[in-house]
C-alpha positions as CSV (number, residue, x, y, z in Angstrom):
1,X,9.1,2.0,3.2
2,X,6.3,-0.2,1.7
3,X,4.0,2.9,1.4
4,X,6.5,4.7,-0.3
5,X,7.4,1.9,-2.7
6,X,3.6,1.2,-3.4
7,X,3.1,5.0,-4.6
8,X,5.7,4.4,-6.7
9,X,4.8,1.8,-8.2
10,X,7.2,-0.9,-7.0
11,X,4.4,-3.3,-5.5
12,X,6.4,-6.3,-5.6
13,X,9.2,-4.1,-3.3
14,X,6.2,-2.9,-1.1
15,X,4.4,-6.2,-0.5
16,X,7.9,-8.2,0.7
17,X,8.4,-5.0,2.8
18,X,4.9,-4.8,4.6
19,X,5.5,-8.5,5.3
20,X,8.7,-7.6,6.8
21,X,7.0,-4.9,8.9
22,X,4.0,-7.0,10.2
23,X,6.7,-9.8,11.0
24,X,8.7,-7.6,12.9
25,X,5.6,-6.5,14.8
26,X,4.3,-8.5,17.1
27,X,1.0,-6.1,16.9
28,X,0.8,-4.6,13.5
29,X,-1.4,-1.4,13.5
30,X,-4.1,-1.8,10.5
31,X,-2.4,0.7,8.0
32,X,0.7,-2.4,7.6
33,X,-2.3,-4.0,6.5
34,X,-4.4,-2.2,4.0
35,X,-1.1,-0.7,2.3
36,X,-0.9,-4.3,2.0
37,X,-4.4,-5.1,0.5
38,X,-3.2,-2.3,-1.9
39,X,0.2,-3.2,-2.6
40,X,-1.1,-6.9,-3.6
41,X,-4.5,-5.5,-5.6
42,X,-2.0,-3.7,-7.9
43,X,-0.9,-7.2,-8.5
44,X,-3.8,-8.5,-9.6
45,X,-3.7,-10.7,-6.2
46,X,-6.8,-10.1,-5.2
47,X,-7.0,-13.0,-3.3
48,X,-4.5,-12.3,-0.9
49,X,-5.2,-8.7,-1.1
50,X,-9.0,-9.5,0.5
51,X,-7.4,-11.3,3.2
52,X,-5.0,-8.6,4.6
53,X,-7.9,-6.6,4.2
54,X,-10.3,-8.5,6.5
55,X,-7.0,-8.5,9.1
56,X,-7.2,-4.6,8.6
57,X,-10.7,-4.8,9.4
58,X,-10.8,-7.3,12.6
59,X,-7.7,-4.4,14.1
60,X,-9.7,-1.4,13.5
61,X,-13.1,-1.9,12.2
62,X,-14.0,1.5,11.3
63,X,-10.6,2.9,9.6
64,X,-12.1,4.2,6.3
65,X,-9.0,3.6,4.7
66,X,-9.0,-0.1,5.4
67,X,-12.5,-0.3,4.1
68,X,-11.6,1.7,0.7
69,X,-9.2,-0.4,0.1
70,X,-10.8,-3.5,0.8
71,X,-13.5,-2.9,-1.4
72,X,-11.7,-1.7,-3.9
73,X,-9.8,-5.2,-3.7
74,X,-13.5,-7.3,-3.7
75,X,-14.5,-4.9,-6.6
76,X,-11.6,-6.1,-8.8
77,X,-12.4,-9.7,-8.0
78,X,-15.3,-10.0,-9.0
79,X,-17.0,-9.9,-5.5
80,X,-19.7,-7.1,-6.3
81,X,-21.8,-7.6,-3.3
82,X,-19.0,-7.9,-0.9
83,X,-17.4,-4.7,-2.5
84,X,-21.1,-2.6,-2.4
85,X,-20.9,-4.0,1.9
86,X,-17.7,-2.4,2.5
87,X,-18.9,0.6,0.3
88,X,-21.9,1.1,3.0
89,X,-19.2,0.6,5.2
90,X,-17.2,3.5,3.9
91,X,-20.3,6.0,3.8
92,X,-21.4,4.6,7.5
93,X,-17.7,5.9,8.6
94,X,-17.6,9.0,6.2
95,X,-20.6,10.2,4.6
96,X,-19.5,12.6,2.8
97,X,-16.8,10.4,1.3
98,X,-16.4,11.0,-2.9
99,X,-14.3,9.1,-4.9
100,X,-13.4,12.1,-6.7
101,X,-11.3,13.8,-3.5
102,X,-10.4,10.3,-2.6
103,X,-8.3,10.5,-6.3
104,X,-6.6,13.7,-5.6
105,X,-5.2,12.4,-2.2
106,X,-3.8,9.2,-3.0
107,X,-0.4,10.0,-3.9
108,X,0.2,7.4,-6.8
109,X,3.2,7.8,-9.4
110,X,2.0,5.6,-11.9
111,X,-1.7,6.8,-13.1
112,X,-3.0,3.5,-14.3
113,X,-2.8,2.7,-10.7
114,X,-4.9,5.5,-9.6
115,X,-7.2,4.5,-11.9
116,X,-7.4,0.7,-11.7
117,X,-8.4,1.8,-7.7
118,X,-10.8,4.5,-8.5
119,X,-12.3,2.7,-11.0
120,X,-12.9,-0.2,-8.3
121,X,-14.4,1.7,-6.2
122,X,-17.2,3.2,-8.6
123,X,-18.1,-0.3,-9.5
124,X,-18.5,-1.2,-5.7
125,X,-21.1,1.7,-6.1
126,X,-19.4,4.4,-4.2
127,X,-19.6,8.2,-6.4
């Protein structure tokens, strides 16, 4: 439920419910946690949004996803040499991974969110 309220644009919605999910869990996979770092990055909590993501990262330390979104969330505070690290990470997991496809797959219903996110992750230097 918190995925499909962060699509669609309902972030406040999505955070409470991936809190919900990772409480309920006494093992959360990574994914309750980067839709997390998302949900709180379309927020403009980036704070918060870098520390789910580093909990993504210590579960699963190469899910690209958790990466993207993680640098995506130092890239919009501010944290350029953190958010160019987890870009290396990104193209260490994926090498071939573009922005550009990235953008077409994320299934966002509001645009400005795609592009606040794909704009994030240019500036942490990934094309």
């Amino acid at each position: 439920m918190g995925e499909v309220l962060r699509y669609a644009g309902r972030h406040e919605e999505a955070i409470a419910m991936c809190q919900k999910a990772i409480r309920l869990n006494p093992f959360p996979p990574s994914w309750y946690y980067f839709g997390l770092t998302n949900a709180y990055s379309l927020t403009g909590q980036y704070e918060e949004a870098i520390k789910a993501g580093k909990k993504a990262i210590h579960i699963d330390p190469n899910n690209m996803v958790s990466r993207v979104f993680l640098a995506a969330a130092y890239s919009l505070n501010g944290q350029e040499e953190e958010a160019r690290i987890e870009a290396k990470e990104v193209l260490r997991i994926n090498p071939h991974f573009s922005v550009d496809q990235w953008g077409k797959t994320i299934p966002y219903k509001i645009e400005e969110d795609r592009k606040l996110i794909i704009d994030a992750l240019r500036k942490a230097g990934l094309k």
